[in-house]
C-alpha positions, 0 to 999 in steps of 0.5 A: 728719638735721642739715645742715652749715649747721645744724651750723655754726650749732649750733657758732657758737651755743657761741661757740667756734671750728671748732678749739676746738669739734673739740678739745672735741668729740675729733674732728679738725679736718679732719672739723669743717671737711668737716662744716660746709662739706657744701655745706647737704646731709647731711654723710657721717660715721660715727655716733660722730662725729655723737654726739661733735658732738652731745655737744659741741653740748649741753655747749656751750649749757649753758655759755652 
């Protein structure tokens, strides 16, 4: 499973900021910020929200 410090640096890695990367990534930003700042333990959120992360996270580095 990926760690809020990993999601955190996976999103820094696209180059866009936490509210430009929820924005593309259709989640909001609230869940964004609770997903990165987890205390590096496992973020809670459901499936669908992890998938759309995801999503973005690889839309995002193919643009790079």
């Amino acid at each position: 499973m990926i760690t809020s410090s990993q999601i955190k640096a996976a999103r820094a890695m696209t180059g866009l900021t936490v509210r430009a990367f929820a924005e593309k990534a259709k989640i909001a930003f609230s869940t964004m910020v609770r997903l990165e700042s987890a205390a590096d333990e496992i973020p809670a959120g459901n499936v669908e929200t992890l998938k759309k992360l995801k999503k973005q996270i690889n839309n995002g580095q193919e643009q790079n």
